[in-house]
NULO-632318 format. One record per residue (C-alpha): residue in three letters; z, x, y; residue number from 1. Coordinates in nm, 3 decimals. Layout:
<recs>
@residuo=ALA; w=Z; u=X; v=Y; num=NUM
...
</recs>
This chain:
<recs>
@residuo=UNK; w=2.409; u=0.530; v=1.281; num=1
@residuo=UNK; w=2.303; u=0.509; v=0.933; num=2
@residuo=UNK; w=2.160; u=0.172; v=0.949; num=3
@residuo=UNK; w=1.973; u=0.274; v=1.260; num=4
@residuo=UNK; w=1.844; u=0.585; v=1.042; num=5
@residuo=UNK; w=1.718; u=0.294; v=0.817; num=6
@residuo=UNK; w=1.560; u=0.038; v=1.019; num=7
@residuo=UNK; w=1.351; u=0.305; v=1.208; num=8
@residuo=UNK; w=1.262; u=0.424; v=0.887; num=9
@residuo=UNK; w=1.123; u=0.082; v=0.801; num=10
@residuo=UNK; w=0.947; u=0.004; v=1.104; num=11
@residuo=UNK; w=0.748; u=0.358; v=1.058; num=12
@residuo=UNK; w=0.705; u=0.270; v=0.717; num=13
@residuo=UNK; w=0.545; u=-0.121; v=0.801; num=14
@residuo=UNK; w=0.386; u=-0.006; v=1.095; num=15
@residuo=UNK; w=0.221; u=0.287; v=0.880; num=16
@residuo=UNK; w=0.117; u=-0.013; v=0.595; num=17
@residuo=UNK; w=-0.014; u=-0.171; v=0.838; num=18
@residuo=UNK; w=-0.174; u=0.128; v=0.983; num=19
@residuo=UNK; w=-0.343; u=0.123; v=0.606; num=20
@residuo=UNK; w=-0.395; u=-0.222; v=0.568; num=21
@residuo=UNK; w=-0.588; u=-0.252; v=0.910; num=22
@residuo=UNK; w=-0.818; u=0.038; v=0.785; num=23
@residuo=UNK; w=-0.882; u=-0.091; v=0.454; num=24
@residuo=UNK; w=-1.016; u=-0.436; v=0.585; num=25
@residuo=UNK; w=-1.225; u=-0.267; v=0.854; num=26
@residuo=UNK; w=-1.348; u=-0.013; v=0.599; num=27
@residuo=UNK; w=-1.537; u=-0.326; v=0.388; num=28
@residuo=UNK; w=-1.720; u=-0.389; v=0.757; num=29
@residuo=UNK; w=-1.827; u=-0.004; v=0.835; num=30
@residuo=UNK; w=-2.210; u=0.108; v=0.817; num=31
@residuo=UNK; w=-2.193; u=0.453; v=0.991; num=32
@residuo=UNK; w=-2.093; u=0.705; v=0.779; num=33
@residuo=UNK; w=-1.944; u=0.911; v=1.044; num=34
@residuo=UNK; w=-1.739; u=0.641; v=1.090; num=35
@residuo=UNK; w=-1.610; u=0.562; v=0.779; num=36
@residuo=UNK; w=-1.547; u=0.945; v=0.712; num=37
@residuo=UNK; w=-1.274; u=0.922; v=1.042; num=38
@residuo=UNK; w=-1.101; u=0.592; v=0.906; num=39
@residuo=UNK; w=-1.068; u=0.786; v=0.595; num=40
@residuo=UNK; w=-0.869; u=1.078; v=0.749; num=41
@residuo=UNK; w=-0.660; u=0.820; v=0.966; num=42
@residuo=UNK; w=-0.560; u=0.608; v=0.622; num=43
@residuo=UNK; w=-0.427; u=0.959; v=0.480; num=44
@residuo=UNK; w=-0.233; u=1.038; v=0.799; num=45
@residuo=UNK; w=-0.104; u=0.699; v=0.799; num=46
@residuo=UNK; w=-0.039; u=0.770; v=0.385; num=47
@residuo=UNK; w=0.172; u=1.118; v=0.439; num=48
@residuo=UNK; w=0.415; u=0.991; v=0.702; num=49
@residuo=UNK; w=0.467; u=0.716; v=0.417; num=50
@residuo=UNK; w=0.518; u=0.930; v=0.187; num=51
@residuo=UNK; w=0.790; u=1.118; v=0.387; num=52
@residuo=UNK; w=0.995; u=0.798; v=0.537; num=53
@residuo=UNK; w=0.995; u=0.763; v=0.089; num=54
@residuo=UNK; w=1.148; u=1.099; v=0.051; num=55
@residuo=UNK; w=1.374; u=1.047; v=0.311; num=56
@residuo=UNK; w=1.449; u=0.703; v=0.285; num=57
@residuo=UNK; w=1.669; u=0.768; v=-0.033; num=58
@residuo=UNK; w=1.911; u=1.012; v=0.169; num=59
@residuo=UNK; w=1.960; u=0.646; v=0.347; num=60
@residuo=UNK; w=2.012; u=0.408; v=0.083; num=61
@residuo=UNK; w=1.970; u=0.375; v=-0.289; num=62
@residuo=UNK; w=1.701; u=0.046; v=-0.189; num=63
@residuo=UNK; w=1.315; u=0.119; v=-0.109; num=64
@residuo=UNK; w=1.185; u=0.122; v=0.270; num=65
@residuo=UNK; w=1.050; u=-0.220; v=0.370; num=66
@residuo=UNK; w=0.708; u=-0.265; v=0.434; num=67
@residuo=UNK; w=0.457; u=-0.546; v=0.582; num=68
@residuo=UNK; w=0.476; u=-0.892; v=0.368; num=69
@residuo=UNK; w=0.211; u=-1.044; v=0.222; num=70
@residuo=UNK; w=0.217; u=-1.316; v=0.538; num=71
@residuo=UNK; w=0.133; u=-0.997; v=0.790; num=72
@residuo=UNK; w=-0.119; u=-0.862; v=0.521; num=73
@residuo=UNK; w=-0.328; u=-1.219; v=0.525; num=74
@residuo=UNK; w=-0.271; u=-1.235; v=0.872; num=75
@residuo=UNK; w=-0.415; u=-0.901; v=0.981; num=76
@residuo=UNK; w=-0.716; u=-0.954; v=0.716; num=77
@residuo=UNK; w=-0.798; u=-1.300; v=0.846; num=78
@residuo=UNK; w=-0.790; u=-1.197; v=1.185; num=79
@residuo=UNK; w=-1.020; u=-0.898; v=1.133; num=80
@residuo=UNK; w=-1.234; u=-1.192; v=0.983; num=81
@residuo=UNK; w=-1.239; u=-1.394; v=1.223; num=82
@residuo=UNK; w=-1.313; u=-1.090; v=1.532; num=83
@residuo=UNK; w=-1.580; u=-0.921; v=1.368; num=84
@residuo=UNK; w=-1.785; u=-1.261; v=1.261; num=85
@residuo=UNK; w=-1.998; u=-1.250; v=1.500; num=86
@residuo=UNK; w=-1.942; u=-0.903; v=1.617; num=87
@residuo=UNK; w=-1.882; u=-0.621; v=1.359; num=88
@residuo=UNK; w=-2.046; u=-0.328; v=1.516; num=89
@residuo=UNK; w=-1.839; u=0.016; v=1.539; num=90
@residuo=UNK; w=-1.758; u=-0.033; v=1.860; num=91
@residuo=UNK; w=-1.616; u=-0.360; v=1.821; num=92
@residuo=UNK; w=-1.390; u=-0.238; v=1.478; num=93
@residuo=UNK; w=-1.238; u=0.086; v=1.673; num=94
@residuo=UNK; w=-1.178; u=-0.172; v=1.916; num=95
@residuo=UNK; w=-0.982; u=-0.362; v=1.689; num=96
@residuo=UNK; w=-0.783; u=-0.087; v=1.518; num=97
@residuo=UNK; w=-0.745; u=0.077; v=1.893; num=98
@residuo=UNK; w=-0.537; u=-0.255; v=1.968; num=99
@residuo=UNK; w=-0.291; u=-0.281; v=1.665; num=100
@residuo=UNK; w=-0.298; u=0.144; v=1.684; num=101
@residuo=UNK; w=-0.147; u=0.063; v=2.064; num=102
@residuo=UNK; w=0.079; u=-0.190; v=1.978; num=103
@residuo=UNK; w=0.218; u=0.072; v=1.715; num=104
@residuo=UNK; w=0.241; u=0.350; v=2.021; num=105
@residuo=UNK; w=0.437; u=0.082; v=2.205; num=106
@residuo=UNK; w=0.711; u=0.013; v=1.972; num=107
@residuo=UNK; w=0.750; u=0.384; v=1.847; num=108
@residuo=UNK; w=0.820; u=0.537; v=2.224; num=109
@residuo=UNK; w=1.070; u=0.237; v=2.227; num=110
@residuo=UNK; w=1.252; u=0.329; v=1.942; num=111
@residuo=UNK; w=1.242; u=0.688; v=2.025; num=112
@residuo=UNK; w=1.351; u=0.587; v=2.375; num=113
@residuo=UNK; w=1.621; u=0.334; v=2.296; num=114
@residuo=UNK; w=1.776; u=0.567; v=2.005; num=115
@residuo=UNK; w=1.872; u=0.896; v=2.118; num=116
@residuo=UNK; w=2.122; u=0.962; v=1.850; num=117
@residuo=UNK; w=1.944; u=0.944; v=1.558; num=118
@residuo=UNK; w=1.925; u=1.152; v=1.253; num=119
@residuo=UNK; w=1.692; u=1.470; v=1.342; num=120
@residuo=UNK; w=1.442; u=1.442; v=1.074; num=121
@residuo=UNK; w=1.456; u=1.099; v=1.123; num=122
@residuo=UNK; w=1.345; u=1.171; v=1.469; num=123
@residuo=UNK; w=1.033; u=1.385; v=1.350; num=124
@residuo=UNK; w=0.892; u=1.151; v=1.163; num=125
@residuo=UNK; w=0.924; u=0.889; v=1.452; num=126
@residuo=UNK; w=0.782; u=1.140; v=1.692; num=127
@residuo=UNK; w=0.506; u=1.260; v=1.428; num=128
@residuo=UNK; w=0.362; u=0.910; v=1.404; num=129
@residuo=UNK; w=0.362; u=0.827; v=1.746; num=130
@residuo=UNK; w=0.183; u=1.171; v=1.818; num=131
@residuo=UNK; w=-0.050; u=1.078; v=1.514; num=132
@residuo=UNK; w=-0.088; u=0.716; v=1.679; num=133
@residuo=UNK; w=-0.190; u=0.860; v=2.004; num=134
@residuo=UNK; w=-0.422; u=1.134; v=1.861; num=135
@residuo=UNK; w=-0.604; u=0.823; v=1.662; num=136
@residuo=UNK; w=-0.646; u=0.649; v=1.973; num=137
@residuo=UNK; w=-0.840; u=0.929; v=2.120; num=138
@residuo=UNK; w=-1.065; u=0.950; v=1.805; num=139
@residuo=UNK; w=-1.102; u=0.612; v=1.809; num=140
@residuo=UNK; w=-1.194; u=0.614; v=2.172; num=141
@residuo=UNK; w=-1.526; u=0.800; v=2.127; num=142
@residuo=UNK; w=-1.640; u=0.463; v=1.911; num=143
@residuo=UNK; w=-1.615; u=0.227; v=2.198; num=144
</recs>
């Protein structure tokens, strides 16, 4: 059970990089203000449940919680690159993060479905940033 304790960990932890990563790429295309101002309060949410897979990652294991490589990093920059070339309106870039933000919805209710018996604060953090995932996607929405 422990190593399932730690490899949910680290999938919250890369998908909550990633979260960032997404957000700091888009952030270089962003003219509304408005805009920008939301992506700045997602990268923070996607920060603090970092933060606590960190704090709890060490009850876990002496190591530190995985997080995306430098492969997924390029790949996620180029391919905001290449989406927004011709296209980088707001609409189109909460489009973009409203399709990785999904993908990250997907896998969490997964793991939270497939893995029953995990540690309870564990749990919470899983369920947190799904919830926070969802709530983004909503915010995101009114972008479109």
């Amino acid at each position: 059970m422990e190593n399932q304790n730690l490899n949910i960990l680290d999938e919250v932890n890369k998908g909550a990089t990633m979260g960032m990563d997404a957000i700091s790429y888009v952030n270089e295309k962003v003219q509304d203000s408005q805009f920008r101002d939301v992506l700045n309060t997602e990268y923070n949410k996607y920060e603090k449940i970092s933060e606590r897979v960190n704090k709890l990652y060490s009850k876990f294991s002496d190591k530190e919680p995985h997080e995306t490589n430098a492969m997924n990093k390029m790949m996620t920059w180029y391919g905001i690159q290449m989406r927004t070339m011709v296209d980088d309106t707001t609409s189109k870039l909460s489009e973009l993060l409203m399709q990785g933000t999904n993908m990250g919805i997907i896998e969490g209710r997964r793991l939270l479905n497939q893995n029953q018996d995990i540690a309870p604060d564990v749990k919470s953090i899983l369920n947190d940033f799904v919830v926070m995932q969802e709530d983004s996607v909503e915010t995101l929405k009114k972008y479109l």
